[in-house]
PDB file as gemmi writes it, atoms N, CA and C in Angstrom:
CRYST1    1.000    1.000    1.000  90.00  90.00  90.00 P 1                      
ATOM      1  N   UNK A   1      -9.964  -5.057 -14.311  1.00  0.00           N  
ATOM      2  CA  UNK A   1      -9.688  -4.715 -12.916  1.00  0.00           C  
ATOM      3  C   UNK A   1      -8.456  -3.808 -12.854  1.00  0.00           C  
ATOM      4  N   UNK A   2      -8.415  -2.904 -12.367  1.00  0.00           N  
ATOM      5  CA  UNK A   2      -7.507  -1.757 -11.794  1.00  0.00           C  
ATOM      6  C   UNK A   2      -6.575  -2.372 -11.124  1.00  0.00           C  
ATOM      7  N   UNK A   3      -5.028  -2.344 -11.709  1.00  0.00           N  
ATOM      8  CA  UNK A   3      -4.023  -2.972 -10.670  1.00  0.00           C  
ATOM      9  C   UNK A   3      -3.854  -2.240  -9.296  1.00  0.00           C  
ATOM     10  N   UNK A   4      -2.969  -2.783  -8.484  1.00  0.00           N  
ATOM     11  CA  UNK A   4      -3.351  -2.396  -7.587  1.00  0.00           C  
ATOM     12  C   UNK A   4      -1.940  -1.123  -7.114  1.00  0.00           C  
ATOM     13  N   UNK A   5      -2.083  -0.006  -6.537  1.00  0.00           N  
ATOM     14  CA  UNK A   5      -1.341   0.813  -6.359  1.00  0.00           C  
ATOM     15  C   UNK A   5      -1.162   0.905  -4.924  1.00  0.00           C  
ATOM     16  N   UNK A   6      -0.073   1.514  -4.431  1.00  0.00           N  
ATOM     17  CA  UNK A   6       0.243   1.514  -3.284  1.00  0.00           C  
ATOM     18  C   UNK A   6       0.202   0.253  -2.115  1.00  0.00           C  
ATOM     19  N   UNK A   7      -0.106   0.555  -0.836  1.00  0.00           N  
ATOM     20  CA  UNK A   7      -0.494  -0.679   0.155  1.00  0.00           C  
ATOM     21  C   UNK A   7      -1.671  -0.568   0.504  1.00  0.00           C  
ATOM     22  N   UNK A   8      -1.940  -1.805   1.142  1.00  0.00           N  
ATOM     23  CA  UNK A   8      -3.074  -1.858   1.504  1.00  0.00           C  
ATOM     24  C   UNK A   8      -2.909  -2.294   3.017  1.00  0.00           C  
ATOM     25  N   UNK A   9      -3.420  -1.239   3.978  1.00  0.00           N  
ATOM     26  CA  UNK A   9      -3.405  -1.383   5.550  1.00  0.00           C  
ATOM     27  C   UNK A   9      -4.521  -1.859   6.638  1.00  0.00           C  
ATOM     28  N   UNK A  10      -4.121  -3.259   6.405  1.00  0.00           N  
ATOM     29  CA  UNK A  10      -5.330  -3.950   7.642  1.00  0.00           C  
ATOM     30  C   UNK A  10      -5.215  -3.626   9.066  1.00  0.00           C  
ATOM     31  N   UNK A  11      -6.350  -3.417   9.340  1.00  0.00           N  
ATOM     32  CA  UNK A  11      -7.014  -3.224  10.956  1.00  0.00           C  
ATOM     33  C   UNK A  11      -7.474  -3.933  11.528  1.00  0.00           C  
ATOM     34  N   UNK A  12      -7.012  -4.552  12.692  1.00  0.00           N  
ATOM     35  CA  UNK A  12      -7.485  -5.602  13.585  1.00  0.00           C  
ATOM     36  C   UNK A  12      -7.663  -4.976  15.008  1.00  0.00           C  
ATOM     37  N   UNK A  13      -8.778  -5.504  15.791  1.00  0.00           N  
ATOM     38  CA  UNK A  13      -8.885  -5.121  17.157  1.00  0.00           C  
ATOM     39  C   UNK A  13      -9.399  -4.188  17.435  1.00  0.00           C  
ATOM     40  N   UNK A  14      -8.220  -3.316  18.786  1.00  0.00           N  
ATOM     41  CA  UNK A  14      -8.038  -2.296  19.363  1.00  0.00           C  
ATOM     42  C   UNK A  14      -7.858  -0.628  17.725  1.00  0.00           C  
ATOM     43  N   UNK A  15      -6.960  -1.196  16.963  1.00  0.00           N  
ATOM     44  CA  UNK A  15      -6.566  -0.419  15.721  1.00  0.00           C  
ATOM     45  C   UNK A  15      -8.130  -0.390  15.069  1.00  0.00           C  
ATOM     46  N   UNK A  16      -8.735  -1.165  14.922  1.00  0.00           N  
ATOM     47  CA  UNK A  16      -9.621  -1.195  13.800  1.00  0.00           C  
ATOM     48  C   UNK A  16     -10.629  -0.163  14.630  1.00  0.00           C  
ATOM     49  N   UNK A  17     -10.813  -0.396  15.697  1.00  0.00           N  
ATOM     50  CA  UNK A  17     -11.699   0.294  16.553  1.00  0.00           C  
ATOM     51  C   UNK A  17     -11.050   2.256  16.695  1.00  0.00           C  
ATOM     52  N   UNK A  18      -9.742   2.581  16.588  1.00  0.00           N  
ATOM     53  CA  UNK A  18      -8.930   3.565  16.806  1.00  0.00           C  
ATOM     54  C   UNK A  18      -9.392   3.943  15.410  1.00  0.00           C  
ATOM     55  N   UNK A  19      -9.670   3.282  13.996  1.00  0.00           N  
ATOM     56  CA  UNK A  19      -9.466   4.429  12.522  1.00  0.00           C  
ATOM     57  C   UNK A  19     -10.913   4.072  12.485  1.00  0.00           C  
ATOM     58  N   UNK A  20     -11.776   3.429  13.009  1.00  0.00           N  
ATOM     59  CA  UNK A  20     -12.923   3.240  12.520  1.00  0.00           C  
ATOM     60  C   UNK A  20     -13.339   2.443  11.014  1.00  0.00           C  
ATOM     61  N   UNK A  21     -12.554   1.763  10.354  1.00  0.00           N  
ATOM     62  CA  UNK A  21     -12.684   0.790   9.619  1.00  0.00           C  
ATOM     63  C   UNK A  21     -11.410  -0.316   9.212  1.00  0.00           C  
ATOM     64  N   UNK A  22     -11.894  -1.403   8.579  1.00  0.00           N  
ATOM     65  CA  UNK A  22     -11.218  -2.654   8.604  1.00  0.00           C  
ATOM     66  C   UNK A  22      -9.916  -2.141   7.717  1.00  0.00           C  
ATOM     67  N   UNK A  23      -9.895  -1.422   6.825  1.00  0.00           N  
ATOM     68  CA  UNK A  23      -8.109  -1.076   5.840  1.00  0.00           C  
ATOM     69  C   UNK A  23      -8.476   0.405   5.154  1.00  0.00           C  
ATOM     70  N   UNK A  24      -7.224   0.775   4.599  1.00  0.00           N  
ATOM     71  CA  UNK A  24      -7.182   1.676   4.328  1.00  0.00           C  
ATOM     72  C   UNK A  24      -6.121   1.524   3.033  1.00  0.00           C  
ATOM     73  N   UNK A  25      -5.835   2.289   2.391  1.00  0.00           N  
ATOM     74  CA  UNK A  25      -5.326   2.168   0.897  1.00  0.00           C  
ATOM     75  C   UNK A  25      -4.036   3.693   1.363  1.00  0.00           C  
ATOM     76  N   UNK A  26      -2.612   3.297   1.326  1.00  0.00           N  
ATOM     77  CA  UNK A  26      -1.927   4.149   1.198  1.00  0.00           C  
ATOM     78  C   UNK A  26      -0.893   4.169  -0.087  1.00  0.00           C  
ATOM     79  N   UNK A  27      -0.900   5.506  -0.973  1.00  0.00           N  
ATOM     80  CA  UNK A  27      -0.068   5.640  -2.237  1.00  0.00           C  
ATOM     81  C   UNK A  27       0.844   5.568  -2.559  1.00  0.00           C  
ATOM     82  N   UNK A  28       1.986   6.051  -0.817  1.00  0.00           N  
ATOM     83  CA  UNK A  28       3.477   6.133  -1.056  1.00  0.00           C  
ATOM     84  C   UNK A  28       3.906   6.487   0.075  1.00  0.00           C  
ATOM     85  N   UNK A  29       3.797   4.934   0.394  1.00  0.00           N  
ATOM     86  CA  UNK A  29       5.345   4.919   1.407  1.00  0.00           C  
ATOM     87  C   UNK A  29       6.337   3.657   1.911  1.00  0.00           C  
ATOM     88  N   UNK A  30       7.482   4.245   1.226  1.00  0.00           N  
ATOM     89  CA  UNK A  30       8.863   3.871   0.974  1.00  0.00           C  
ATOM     90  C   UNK A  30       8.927   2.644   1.912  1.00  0.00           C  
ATOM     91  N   UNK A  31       8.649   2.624   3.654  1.00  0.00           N  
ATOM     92  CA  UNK A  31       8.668   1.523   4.488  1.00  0.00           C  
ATOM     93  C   UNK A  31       8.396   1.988   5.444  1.00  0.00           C  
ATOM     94  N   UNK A  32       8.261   0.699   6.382  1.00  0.00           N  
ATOM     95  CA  UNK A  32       6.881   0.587   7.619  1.00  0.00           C  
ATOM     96  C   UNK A  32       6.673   2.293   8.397  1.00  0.00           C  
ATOM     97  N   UNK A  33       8.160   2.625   8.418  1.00  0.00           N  
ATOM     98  CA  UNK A  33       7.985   3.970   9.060  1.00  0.00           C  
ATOM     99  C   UNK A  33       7.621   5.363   8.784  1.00  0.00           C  
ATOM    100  N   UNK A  34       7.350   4.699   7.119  1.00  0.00           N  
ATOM    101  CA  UNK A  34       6.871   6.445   6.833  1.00  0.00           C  
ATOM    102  C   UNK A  34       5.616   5.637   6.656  1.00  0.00           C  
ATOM    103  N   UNK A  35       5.323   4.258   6.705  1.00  0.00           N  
ATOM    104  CA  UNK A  35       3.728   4.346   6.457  1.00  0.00           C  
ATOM    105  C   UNK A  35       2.850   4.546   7.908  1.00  0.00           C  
ATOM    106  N   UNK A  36       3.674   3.960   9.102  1.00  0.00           N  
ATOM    107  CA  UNK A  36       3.032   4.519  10.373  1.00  0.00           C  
ATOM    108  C   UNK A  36       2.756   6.363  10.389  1.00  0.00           C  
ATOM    109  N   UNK A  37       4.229   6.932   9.487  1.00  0.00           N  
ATOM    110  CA  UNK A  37       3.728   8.369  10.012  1.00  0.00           C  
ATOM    111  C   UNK A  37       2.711   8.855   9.106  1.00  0.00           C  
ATOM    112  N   UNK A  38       2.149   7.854   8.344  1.00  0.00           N  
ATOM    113  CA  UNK A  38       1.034   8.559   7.198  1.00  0.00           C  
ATOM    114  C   UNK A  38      -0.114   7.977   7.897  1.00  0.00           C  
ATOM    115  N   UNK A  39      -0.022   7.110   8.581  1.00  0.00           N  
ATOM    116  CA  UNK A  39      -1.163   6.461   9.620  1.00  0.00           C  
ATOM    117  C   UNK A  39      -1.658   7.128  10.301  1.00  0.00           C  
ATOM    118  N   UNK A  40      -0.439   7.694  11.252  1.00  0.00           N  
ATOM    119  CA  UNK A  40      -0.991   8.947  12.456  1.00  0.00           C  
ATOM    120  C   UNK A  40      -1.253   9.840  12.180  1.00  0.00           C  
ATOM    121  N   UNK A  41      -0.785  10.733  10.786  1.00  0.00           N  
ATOM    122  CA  UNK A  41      -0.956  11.986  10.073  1.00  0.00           C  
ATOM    123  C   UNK A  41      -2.794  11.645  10.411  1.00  0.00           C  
ATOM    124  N   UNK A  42      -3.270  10.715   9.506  1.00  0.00           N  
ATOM    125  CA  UNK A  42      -4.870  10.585   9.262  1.00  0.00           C  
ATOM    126  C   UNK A  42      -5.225  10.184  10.684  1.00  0.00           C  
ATOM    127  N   UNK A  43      -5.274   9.493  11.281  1.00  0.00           N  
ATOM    128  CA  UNK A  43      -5.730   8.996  12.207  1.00  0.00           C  
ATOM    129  C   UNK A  43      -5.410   9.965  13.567  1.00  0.00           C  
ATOM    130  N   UNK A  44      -4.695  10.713  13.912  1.00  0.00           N  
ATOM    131  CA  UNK A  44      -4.049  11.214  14.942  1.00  0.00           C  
ATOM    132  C   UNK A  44      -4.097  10.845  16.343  1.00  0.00           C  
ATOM    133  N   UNK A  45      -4.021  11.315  17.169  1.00  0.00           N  
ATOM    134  CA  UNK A  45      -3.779  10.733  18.945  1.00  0.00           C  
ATOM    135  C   UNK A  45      -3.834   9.183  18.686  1.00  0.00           C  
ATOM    136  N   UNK A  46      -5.529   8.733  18.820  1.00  0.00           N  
ATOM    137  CA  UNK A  46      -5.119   7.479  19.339  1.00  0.00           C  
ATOM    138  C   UNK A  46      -4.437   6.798  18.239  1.00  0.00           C  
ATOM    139  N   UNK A  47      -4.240   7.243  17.208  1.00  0.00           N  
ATOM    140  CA  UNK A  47      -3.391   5.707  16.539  1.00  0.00           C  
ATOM    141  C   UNK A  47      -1.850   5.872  16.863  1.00  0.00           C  
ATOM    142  N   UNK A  48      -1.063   6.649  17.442  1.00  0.00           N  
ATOM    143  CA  UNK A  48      -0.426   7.323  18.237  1.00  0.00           C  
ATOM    144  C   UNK A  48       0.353   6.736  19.307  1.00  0.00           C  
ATOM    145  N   UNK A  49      -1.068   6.928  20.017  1.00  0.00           N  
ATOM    146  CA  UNK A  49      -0.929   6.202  21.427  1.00  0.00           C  
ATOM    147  C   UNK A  49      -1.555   4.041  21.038  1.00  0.00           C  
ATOM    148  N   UNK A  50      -2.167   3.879  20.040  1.00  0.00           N  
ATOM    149  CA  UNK A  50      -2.045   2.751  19.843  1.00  0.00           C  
ATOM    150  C   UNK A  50      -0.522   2.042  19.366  1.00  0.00           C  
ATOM    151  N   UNK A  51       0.428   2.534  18.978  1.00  0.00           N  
ATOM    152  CA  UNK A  51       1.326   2.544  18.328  1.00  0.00           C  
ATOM    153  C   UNK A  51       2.979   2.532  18.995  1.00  0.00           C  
ATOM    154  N   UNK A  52       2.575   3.857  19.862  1.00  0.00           N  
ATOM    155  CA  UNK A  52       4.141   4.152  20.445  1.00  0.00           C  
ATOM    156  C   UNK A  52       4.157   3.965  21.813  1.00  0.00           C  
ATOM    157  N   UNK A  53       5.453   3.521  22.033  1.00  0.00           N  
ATOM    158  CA  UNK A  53       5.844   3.887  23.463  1.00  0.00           C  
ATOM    159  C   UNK A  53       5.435   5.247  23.749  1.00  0.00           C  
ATOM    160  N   UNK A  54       5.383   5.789  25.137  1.00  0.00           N  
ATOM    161  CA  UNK A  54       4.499   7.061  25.543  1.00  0.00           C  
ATOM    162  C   UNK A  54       5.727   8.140  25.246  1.00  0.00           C  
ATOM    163  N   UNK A  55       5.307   9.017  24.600  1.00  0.00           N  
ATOM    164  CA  UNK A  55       6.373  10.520  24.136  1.00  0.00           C  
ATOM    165  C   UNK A  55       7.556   9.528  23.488  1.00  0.00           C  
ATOM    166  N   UNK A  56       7.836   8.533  22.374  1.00  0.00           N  
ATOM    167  CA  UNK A  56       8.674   8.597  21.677  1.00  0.00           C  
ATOM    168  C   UNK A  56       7.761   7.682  20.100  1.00  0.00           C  
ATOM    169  N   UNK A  57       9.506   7.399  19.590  1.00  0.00           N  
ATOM    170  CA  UNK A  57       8.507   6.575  18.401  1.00  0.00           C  
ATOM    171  C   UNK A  57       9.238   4.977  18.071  1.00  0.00           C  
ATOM    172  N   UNK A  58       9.263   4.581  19.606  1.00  0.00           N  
ATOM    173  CA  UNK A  58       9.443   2.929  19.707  1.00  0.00           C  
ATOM    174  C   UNK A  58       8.027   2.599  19.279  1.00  0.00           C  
ATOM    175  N   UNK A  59       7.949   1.608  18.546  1.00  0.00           N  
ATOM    176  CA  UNK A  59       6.990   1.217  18.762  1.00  0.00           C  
ATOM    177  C   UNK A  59       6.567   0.226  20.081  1.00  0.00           C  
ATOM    178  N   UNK A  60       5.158  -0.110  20.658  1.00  0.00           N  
ATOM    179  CA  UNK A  60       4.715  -0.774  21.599  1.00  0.00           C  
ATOM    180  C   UNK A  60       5.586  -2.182  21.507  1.00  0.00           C  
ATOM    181  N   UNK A  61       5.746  -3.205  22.356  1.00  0.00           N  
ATOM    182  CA  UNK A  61       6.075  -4.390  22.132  1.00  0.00           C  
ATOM    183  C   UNK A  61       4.858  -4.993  22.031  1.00  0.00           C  
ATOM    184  N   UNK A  62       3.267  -4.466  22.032  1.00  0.00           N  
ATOM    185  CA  UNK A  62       2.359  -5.115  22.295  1.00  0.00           C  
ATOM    186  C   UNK A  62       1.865  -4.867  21.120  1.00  0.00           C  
ATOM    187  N   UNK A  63       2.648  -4.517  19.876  1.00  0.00           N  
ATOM    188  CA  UNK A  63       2.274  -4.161  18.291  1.00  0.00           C  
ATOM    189  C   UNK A  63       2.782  -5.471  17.583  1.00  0.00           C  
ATOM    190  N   UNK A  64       2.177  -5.898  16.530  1.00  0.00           N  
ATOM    191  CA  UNK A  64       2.235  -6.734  15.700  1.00  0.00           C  
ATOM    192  C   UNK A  64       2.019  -5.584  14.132  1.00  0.00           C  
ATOM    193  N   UNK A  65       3.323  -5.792  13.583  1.00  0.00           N  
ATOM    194  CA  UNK A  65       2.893  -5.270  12.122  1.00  0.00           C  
ATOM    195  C   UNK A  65       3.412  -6.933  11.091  1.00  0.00           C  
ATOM    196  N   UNK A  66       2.848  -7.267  10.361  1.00  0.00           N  
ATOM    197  CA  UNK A  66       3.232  -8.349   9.494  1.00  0.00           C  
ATOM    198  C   UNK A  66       3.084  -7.343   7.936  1.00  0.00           C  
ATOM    199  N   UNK A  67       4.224  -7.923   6.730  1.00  0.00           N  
ATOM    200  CA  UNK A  67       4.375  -7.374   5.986  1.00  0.00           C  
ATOM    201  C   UNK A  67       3.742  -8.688   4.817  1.00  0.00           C  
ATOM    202  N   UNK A  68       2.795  -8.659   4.321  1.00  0.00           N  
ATOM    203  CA  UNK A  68       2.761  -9.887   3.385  1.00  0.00           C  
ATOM    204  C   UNK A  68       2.976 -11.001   4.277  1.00  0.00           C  
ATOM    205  N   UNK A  69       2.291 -11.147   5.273  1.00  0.00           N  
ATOM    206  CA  UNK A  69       2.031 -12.219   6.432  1.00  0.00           C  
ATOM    207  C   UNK A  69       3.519 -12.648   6.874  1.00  0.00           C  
ATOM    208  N   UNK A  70       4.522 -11.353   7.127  1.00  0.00           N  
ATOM    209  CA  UNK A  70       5.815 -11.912   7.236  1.00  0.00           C  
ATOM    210  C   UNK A  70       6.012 -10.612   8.785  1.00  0.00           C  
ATOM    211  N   UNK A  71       6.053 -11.201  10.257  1.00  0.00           N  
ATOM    212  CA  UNK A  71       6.405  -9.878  10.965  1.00  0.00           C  
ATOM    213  C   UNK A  71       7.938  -9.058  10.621  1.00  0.00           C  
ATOM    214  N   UNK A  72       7.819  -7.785  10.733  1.00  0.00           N  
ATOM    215  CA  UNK A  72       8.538  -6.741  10.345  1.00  0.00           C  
ATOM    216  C   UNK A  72       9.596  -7.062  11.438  1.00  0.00           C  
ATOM    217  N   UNK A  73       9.513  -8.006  12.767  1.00  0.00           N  
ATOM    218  CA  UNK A  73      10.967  -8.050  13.596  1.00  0.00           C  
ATOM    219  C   UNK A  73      11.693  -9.209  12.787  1.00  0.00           C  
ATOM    220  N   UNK A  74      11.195  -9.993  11.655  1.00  0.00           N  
ATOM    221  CA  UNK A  74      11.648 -11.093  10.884  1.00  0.00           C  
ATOM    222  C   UNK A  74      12.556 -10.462   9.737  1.00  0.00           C  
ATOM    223  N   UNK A  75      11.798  -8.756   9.444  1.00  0.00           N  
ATOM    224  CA  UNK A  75      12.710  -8.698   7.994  1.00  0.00           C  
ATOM    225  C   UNK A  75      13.604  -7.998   8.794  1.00  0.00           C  
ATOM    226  N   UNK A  76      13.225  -6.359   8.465  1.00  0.00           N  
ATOM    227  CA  UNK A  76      14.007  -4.897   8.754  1.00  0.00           C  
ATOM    228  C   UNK A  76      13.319  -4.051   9.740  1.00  0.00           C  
ATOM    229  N   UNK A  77      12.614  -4.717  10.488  1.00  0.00           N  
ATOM    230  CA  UNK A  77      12.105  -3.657  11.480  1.00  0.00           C  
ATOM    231  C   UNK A  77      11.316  -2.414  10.865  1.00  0.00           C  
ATOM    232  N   UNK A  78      11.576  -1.355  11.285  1.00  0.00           N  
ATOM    233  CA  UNK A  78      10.750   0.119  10.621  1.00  0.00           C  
ATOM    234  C   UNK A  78      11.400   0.267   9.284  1.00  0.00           C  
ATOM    235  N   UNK A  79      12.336  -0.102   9.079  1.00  0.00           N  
ATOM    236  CA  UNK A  79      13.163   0.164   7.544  1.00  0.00           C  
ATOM    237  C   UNK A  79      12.610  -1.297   6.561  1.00  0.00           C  
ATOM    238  N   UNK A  80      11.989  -2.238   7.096  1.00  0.00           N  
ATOM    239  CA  UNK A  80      11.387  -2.742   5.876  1.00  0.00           C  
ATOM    240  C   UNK A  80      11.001  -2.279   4.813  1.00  0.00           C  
ATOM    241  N   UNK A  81      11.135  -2.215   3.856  1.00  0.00           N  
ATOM    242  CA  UNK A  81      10.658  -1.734   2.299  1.00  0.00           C  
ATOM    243  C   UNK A  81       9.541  -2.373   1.989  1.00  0.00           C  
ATOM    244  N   UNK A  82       8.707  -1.328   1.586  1.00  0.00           N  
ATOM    245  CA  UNK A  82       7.488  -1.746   1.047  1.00  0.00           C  
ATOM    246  C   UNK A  82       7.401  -1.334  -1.160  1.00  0.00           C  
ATOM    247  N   UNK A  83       6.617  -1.759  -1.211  1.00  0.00           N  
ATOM    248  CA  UNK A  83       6.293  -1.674  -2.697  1.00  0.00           C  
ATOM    249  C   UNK A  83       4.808  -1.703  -3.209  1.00  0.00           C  
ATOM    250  N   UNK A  84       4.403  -1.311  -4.324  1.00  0.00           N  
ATOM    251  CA  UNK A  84       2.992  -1.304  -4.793  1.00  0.00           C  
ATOM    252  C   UNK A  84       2.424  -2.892  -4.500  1.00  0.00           C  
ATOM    253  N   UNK A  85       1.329  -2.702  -3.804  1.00  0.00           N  
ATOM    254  CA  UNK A  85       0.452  -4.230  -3.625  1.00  0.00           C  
ATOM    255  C   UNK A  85       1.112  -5.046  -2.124  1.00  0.00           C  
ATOM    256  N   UNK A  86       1.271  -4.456  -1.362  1.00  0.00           N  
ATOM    257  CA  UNK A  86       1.846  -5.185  -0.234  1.00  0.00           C  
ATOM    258  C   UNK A  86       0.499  -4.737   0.404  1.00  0.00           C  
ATOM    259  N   UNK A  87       0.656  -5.684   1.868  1.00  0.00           N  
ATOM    260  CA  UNK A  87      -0.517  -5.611   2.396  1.00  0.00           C  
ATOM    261  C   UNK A  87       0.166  -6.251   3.846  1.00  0.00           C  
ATOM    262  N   UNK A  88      -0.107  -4.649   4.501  1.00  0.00           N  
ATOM    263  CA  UNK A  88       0.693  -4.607   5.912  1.00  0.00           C  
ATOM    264  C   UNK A  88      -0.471  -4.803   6.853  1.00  0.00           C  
ATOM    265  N   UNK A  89      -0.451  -5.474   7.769  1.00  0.00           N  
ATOM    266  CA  UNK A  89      -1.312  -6.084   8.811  1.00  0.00           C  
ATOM    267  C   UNK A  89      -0.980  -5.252   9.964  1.00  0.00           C  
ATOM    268  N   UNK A  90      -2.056  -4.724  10.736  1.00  0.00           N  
ATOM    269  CA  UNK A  90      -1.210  -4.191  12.070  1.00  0.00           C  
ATOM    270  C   UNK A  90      -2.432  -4.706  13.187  1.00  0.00           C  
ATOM    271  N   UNK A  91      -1.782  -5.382  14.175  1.00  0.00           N  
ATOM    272  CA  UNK A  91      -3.000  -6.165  15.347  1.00  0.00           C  
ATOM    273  C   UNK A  91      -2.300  -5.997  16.749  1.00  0.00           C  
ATOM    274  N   UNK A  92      -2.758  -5.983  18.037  1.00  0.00           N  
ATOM    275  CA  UNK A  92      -1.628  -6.110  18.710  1.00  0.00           C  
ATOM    276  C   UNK A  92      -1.601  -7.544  19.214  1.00  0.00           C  
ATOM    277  N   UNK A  93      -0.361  -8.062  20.213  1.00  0.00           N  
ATOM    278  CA  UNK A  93      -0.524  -9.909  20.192  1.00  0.00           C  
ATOM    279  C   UNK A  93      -2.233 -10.501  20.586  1.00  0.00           C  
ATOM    280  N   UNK A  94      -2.238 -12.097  19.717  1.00  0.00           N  
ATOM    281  CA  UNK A  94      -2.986 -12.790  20.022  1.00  0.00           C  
ATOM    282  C   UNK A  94      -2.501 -13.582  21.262  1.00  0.00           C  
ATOM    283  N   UNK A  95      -3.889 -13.620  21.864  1.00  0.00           N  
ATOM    284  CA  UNK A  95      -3.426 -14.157  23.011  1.00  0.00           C  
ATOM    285  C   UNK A  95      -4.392 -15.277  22.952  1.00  0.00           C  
ATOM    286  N   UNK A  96      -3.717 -16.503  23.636  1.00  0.00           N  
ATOM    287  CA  UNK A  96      -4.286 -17.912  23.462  1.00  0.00           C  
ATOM    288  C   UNK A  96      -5.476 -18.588  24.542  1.00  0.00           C  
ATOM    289  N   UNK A  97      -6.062 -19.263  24.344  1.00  0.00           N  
ATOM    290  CA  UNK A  97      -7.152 -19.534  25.325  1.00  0.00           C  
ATOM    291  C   UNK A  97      -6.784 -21.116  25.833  1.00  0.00           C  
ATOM    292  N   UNK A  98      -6.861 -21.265  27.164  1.00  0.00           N  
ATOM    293  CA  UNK A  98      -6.992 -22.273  27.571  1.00  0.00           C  
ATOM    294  C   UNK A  98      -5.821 -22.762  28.065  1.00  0.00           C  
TER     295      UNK A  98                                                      
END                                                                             
């Protein structure tokens, strides 16, 4: 088996529906914020507008990124560091029933 290189970027929801499939495999990037801008590079507008506050690059408060099932407001925010074999989750909140 082929180790594993780079990250690996899960799609949930609204996102999964915006790139048109469940993950995507990225080679190199340093942390969360150059991997969002390699996100939107491929994906453009709507992952964008799934993503940011309108004309800047806050992200939404209605974004969930987890890093290795850990959310990114827990470590370093956009400067979290990533490394080969991480596996960044991006969903926006679950909301509860009942």
């Amino acid at each position: 088996m082929v180790s594993a290189l780079g990250v690996t970027v899960k799609f949930f929801a609204n996102f999964r529906e915006a790139v048109g499939q469940e993950q995507v495999e990225v080679a190199a990037a340093m942390d969360i914020a150059a991997l969002l801008d390699e996100l939107v590079r491929r994906f453009g507008e709507k992952m964008t507008e799934q993503l940011y506050e309108l004309g800047s690059k806050k992200l939404r408060e209605t974004v969930n990124v987890l890093v290795n099932g850990h959310g990114i407001n827990f470590l370093s925010g956009l400067d979290t560091k990533l490394k080969d074999g991480d596996v960044v989750a991006i969903f926006p909140p679950v909301s509860g029933g009942g």
